[in-house]
C-alpha positions in Angstrom: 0.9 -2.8 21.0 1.4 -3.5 24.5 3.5 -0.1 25.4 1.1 1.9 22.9 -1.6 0.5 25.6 0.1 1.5 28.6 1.3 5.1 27.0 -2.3 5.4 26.9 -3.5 4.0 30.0 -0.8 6.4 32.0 -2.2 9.8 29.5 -5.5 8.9 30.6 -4.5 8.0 34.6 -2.7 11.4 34.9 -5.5 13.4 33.0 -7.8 12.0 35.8 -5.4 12.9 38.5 -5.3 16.7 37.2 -9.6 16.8 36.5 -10.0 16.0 40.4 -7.5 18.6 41.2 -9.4 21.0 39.3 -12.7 20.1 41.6 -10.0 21.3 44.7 -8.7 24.0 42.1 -10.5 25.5 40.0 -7.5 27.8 38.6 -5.9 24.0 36.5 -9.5 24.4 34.3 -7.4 25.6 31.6 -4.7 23.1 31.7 -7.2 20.5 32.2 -8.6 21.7 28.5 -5.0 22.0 27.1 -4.1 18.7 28.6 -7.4 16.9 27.3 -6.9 18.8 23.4 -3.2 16.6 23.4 -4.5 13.3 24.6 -7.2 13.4 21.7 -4.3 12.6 18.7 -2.9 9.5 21.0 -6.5 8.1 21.4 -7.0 7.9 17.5 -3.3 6.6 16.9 -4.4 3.6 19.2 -7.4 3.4 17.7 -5.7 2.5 14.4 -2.9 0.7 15.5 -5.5 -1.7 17.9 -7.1 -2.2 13.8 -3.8 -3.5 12.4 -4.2 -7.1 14.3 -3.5 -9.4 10.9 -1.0 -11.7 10.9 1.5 -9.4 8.5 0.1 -6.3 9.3 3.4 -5.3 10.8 5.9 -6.7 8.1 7.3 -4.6 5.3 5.6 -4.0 2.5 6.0 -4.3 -1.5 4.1 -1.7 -3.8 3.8 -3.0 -7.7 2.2 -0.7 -10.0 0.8 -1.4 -13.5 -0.1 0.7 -15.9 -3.1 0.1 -17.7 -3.9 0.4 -21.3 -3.4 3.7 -22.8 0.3 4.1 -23.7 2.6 7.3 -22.2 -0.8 9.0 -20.9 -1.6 5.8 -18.3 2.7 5.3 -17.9 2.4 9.0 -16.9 0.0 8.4 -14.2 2.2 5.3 -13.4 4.8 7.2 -12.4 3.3 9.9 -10.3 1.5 6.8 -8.5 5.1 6.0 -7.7 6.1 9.6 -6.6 2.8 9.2 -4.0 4.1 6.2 -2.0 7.3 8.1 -2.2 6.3 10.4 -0.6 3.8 9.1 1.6 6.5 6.4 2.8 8.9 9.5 3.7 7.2 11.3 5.6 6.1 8.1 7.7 10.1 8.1 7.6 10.4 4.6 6.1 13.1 3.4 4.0 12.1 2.9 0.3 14.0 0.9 -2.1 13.5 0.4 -5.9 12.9 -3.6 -6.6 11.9 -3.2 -10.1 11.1 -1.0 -13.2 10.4 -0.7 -16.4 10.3 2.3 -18.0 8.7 3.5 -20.9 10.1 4.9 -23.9 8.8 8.5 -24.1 7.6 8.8 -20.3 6.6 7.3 -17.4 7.0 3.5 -16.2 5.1 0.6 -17.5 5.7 -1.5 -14.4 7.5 -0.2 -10.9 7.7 -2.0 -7.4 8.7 -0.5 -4.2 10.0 -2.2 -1.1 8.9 0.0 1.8 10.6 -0.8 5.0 9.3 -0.1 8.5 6.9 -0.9 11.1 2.8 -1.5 9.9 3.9 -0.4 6.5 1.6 -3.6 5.2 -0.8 -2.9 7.5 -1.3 0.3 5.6 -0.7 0.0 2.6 -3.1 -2.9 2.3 -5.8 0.2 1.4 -3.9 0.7 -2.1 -4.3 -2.4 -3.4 -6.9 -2.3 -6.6 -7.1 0.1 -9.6 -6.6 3.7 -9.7 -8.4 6.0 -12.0 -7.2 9.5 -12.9 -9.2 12.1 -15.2 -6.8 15.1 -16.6 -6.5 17.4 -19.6 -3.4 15.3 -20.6 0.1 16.9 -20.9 0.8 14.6 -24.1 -2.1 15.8 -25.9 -1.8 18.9 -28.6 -5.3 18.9 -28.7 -5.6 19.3 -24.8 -8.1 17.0 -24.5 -9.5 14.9 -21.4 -8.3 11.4 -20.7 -9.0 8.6 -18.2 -5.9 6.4 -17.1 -6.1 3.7 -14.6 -3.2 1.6 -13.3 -2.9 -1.2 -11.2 -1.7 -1.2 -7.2 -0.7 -4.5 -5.6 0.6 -4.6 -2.0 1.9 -7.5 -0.5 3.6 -8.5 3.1 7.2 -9.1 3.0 6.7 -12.7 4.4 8.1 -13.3 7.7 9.9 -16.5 8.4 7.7 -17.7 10.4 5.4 -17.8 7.7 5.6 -21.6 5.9 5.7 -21.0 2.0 7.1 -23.7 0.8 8.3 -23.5 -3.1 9.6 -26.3 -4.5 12.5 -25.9 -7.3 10.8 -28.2 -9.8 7.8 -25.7 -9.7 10.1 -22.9 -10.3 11.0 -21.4 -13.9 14.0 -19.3 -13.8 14.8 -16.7 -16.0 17.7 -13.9 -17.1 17.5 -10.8 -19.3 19.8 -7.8 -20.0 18.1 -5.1 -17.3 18.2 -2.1 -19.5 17.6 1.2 -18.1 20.1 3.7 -16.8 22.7 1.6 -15.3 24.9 1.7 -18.1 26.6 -1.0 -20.4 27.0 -3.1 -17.9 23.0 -3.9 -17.4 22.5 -3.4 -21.0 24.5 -6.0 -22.1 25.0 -8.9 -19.2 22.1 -11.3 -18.2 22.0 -9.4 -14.7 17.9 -9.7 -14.8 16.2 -12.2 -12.7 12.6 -13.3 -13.3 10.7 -16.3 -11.4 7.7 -18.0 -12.9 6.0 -20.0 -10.3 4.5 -22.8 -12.5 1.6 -24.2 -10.3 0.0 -20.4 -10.4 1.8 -18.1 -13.2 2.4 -16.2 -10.5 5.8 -14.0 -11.7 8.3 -12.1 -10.0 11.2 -10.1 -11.7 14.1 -7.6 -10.4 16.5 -6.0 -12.8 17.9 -2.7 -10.5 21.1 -4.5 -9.2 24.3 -4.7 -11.4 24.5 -8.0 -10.2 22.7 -11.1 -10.5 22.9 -12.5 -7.4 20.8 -9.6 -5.9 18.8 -9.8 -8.5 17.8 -13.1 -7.8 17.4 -12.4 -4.2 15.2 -9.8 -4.8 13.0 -11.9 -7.2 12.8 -15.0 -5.2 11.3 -12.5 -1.7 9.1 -10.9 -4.4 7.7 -14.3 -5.1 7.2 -15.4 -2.0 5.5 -12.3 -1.2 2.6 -13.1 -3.1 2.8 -16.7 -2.7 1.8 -15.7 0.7 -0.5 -12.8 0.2 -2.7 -15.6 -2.7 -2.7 -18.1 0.0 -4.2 -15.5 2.5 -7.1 -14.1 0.3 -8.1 -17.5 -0.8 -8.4 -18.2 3.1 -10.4 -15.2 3.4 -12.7 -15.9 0.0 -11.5 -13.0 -1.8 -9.4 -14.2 -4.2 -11.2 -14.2 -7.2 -11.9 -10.2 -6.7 -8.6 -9.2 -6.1 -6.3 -11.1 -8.3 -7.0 -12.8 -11.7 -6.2 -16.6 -12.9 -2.2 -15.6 -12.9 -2.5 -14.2 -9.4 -2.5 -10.2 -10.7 -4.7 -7.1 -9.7 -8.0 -8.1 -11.3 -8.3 -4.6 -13.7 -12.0 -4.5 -13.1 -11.7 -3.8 -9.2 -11.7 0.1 -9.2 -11.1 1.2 -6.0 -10.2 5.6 -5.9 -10.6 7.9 -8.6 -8.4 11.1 -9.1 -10.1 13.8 -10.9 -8.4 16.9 -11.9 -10.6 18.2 -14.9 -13.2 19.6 -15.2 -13.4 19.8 -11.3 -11.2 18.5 -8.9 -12.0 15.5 -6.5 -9.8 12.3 -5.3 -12.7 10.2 -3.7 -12.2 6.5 -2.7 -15.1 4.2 -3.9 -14.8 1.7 -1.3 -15.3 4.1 1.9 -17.0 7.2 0.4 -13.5 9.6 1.9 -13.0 12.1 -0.9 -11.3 15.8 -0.6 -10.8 18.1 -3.3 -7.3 18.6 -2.9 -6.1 16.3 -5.3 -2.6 17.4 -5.5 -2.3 17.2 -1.6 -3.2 13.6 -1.6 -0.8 12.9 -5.0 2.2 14.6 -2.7 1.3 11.7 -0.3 -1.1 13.1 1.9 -2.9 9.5 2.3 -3.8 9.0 5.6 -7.0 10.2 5.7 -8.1 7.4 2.9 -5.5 4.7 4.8 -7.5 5.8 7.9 -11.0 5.7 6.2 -10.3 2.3 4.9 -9.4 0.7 8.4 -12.5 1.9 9.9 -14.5 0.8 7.5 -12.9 -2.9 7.4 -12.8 -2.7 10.8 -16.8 -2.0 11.2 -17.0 -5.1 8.5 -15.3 -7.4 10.8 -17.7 -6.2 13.8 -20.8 -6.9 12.0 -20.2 -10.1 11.0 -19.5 -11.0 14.8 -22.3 -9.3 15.6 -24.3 -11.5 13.2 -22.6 -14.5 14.0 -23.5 -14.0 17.6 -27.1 -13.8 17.0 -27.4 -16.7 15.1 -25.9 -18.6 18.1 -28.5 -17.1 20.2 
């Protein structure tokens, strides 16, 4: 943050240096203009970056997404939720690695998590977490008609270690399965799975990717901690009982963007009121301007309530 600040402080230094040359010469007016055009996209960088000031708003960041009720149709959707943080995560050129899935039979995943790698990747992605509503003519429907499928987002912090989560092992449940999925006989048929039930909250973690165990289990136990940590944070910031349910989950009633492609199109984000018509743009992983919307807004939240708290101590 600091060398963010002084990239700025130097733009803005030498953009002053060339405006009172222009007063000597008024031939630099038009790099002056050209100058002042390139130093507006660093401004609004540092804007955003001076919002991501939590404590884990720089760490990694895991994506789990839940389909909801409504069989291949809300798997479907699922998946192409996936394909979007995919994509987003790419372009922000972050590394993205598969924790866990389960697919569905005919199409699409029931459950997926991502592990997205690279600086303020939580402090981003902490705008996805809720339910996601999508409206479409469905592609598994002879009858063409409309349907509504929601799924759920969770995003949590990969926990630093400076972070103190403390899980003890007689809290812990342990379990193995046979993973499944397309890695073969080998998954299919050895106890390679690796799912940890934290006892004192149902709070569950599970990886299955990995031929072998032992990643497996290495895998499960971060995942665990990861929302270990990100419960403990909104129950210190009150939230708790909007954003995750008695077992520590997405509460399914906390709708938060809806994606609709028939009989018009509009993705529009309940929370902030940013909405663009270009719905496959934003499902290609064109999110910044919602990721963007959502930090001003929370950000304006925060000043308020200083505000408010200030006059009360006057």
């Amino acid at each position: 943050m600091l060398k963010a600040y002084e990239e700025v402080e130097r733009t803005l230094n030498d953009l002053k240096a060339l405006e009172e040359l222009c007063a000597e010469e008024p031939s630099l007016e038009a790099e002056l203009s050209t100058e002042t055009t390139k130093v507006i996209p660093l401004l609004e960088a540092f804007e955003l970056r001076s919002m991501l000031s939590g404590s884990q708003d720089t760490s990694n960041a895991y994506i789990r997404v839940q389909a909801g009720a409504g069989g291949t149709e809300a798997c479907d959707w699922a998946q192409m939720l996936v394909r979007m943080y995919t994509r987003w995560a790419e372009t922000k050129g972050y590394k993205i690695e598969l924790v866990d899935e389960l697919r569905n039979e005919s199409a699409g995943v029931r459950t997926a998590t991502l592990y997205i790698i690279g600086d303020y990747a939580y402090g981003n992605l902490q705008s996805e977490t809720g339910v996601h509503r999508l409206v479409r003519i469905s592609p598994f429907d002879s009858n063409a008609r409309r349907q509504t499928s929601f799924a759920a987002v969770d995003v949590t912090p990969e926990v630093n270690g400076d972070i103190d989560i403390v899980v003890k092992p007689d809290d812990l449940v342990r379990q193995t399965f046979c993973s499944g999925g397309p890695g073969g006989q080998h998954q299919n048929k050895t106890q390679s799975g690796v799912r940890y039930i934290h006892k004192p909250s149902g709070i569950a973690a599970e990886s299955r990717t990995e031929r072998s165990q032992h990643k497996n289990d290495d895998n499960a136990m971060k995942l665990l901690i990861s929302r270990l940590f990100k419960v403990e944070e909104q129950k210190r910031k009150a939230e708790v009982e909007k954003a995750y349910d008695e077992k520590g989950e997405v509460s399914w009633g906390n709708q938060i963007r809806n994606y609709v492609m028939q009989p018009y199109t509009l993705c529009k984000d309940v929370r902030t009121d940013q909405q663009t018509a270009q719905v496959n743009v934003v499902l290609d992983g064109d999110l910044d301007p919602f990721i963007q919307s959502y930090l001003r807004t929370k950000a304006a939240g925060k000043m308020r309530k200083a505000a408010a708290a200030a006059d009360d101590d006057l």
